[in-house]
N, C-alpha and C positions, 0 to 999 in steps of 0.2 A: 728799170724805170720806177717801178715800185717803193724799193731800198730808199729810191731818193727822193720819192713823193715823201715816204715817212721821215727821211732825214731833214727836209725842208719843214715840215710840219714840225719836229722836236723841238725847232730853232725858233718856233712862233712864241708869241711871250702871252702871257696868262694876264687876264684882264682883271681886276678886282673893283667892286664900285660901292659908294655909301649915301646917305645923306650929307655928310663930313667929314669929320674926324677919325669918327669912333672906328671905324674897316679896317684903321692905320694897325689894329690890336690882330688881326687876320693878315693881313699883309705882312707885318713884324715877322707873326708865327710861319708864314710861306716861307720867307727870305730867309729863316733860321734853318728849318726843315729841308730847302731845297734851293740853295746858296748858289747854284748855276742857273737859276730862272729869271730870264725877266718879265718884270715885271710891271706894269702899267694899272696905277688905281685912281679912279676918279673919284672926287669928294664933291656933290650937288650940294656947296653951301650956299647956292642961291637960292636955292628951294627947300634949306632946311629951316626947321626939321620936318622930316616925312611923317611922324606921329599925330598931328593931328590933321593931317593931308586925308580925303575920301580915299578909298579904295581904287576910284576910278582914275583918279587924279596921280597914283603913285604907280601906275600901270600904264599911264603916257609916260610918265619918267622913265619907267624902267626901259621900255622902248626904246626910245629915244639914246640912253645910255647904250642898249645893246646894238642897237644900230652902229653905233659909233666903234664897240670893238672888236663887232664882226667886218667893218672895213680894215682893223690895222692884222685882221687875220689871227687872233687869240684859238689858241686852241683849247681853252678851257674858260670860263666863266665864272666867280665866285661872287654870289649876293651879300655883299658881306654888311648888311642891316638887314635886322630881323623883321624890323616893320616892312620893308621890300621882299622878303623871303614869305611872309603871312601874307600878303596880297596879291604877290607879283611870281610870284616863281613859276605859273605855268606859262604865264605871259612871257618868262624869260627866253623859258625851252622851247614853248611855241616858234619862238621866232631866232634861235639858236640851231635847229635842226639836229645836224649831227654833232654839233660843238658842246664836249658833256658842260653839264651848267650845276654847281653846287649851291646850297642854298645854308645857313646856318640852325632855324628852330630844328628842324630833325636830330642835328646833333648834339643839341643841349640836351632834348629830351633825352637821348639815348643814355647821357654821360649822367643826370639822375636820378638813374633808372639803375645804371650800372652800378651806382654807388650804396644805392640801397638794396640790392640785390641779398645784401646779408641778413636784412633784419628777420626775416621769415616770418612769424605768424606778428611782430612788435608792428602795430599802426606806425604805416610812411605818410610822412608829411612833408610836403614840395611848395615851397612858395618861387611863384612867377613875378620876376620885376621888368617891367619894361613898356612900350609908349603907350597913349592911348589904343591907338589903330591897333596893333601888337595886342592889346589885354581884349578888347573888344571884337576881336575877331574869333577869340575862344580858339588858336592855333594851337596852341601850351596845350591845355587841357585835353584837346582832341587829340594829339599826338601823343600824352603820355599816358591816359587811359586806353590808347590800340593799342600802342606798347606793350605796355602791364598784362593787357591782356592775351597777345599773341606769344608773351614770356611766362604765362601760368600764376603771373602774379596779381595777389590782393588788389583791387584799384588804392592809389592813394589819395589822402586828401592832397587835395590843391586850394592854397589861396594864392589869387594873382593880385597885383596892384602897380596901375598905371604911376609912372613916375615923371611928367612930363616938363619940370625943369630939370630934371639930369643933366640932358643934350647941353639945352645953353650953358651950364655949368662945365660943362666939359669942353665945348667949344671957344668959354670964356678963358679957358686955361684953370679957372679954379677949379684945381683936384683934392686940394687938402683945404683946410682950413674951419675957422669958424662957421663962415657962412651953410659951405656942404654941408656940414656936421648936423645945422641946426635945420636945413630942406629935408636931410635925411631922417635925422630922429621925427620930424613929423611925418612925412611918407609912412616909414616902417612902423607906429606904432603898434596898429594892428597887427600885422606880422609878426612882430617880437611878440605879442602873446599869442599867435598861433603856434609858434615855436618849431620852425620845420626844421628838420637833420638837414635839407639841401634845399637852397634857392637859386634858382638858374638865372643867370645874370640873363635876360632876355632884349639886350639890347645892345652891340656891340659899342658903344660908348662906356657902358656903364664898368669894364674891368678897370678903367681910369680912374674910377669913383672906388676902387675895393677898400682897400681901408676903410674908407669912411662907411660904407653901409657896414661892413663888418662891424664897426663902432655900434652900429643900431640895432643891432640883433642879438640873441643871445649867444653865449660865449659856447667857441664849439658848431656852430651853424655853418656849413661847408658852401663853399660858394663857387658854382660851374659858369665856366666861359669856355664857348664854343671853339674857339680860336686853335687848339694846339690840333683838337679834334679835326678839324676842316682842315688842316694842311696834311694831315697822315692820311686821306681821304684821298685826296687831289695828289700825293703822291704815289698811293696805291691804284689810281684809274689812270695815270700818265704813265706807272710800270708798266699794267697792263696792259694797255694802248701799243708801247714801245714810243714814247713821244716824250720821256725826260731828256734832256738836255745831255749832251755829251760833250758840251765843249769845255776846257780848260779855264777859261776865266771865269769872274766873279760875275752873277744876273748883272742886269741893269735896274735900276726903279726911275721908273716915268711917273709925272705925277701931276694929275689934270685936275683944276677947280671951276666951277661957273660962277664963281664969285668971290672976292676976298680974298685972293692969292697973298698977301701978305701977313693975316689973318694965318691964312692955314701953313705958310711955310714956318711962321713962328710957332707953333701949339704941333704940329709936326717932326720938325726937327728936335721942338724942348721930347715929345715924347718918342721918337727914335733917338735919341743921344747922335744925331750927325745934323751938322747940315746940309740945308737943301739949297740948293744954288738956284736953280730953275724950277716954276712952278707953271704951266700951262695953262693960260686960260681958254677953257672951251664952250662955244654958244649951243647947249645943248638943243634949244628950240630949234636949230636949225636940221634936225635928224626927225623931223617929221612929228607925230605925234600916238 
């Protein structure tokens, strides 16, 4: 009975959720990493963006979200917006129980943390890009000074800086171009003379925008996205679990909106290279508050 409680459970599909778009950069990475899972990601672009949303405010959402993919029976949980993971991640587990729940800021900080690991006594410099709520909650800097410090290492400096047309830019489809170019060189001014070796893209939108901040910064400036990190996570806790997938075909991708489904099947599909046939629309207010 056992055997087949866990075998029914392996079979359960992994949930992913964002304010939009941006998760699609996490879900990608899943789908690469562990190509028998499905998978189900919801995009709140009726309530986005979450960045300048209260704290209180993104914690009914998150709810609400979680509610909805502990009914389809997910056996895992991934936050895949960092402004959601800085506000919302206890509020996720809270109410997830046994269902492990992965969240993105921890993994960035680790990844540049990891990268600087070499410099030894040379000053590390880490700049933070990402929403208002995200910069202002100081999650970045509290998570990479324990680090540094439960790792023996120097604190580094940190400059963070809220980027808060990113999102719409990203959601607008415009990834390249003049316009980004010229949002970004005035965001990053400061930054590009702070001069950090590693800026953690702290917003899962924002690897959409990489060129173009990399344009901003100085040449050589390494740029971390949580994304590959959080699927080698989620496939070493499903190992251990015994709860990866064993059937023979390829996952599924489910794929829910509260708003704009044509919106996001276009800006979606252009950034998975497939199209999306079907795009769900779901009433998240209706999952409580």
């Amino acid at each position: 009975m056992e055997e087949q409680t866990k075998k029914t459970q392996s079979s359960a599909p992994i949930g992913i959720f964002d304010s939009g778009i941006g998760g699609l950069t996490v879900l990608k990475a899943m789908h690469e990493r562990l190509p028998r899972e499905d998978l189900i990601y919801i995009g709140d672009l009726g309530r986005s963006p979450y960045g300048t949303k209260s704290r209180e405010t993104i914690q009914v959402y998150a709810r609400q979200i979680t509610r909805y993919l502990l009914s389809r029976r997910v056996k895992l949980i991934i936050i895949a917006c960092n402004t959601a993971s800085a506000a919302a991640t206890w509020t996720v587990q809270d109410l997830a129980g046994p269902v492990p729940v992965l969240e993105v800021v921890g993994h960035g900080s680790r990844l540049a943390l990891d990268d600087l690991g070499y410099l030894g006594d040379r000053e590390s410099r880490i700049g933070v890009l990402g929403t208002r709520t995200t910069v202002t909650s100081d999650v970045y800097r509290d998570r990479l000074l324990s680090l540094a410090a439960e790792r023996g290492m120097p604190p580094p400096l940190i400059q963070q800086k809220a980027c808060p047309l990113f999102v719409p830019l990203v959601e607008e489809g415009l990834w390249r171009g003049q316009i980004p170019d010229l949002v970004a060189g005035l965001y990053l001014e400061e930054m590009k003379a702070f001069s950090p070796q590693v800026v953690i893209l702290g917003c899962t939108h924002y690897p959409l925008l990489k060129e173009t901040i990399a344009k901003a910064l100085p040449a050589g400036t390494r740029l971390k996205d949580s994304a590959p990190s959080v699927a080698e996570t989620a496939a070493e806790i499903l190992e251990a679990e015994a709860l990866l997938s064993d059937r023979e075909r390829a996952g599924s991708l489910e794929f829910h909106c509260s708003d704009s489904e044509d919106t996001f099947r276009l800006q979606a599909g252009r950034f998975l290279d497939m199209p999306l046939d079907i795009v769900h629309h779901i009433d998240l207010d209706a999952w409580g508050n």
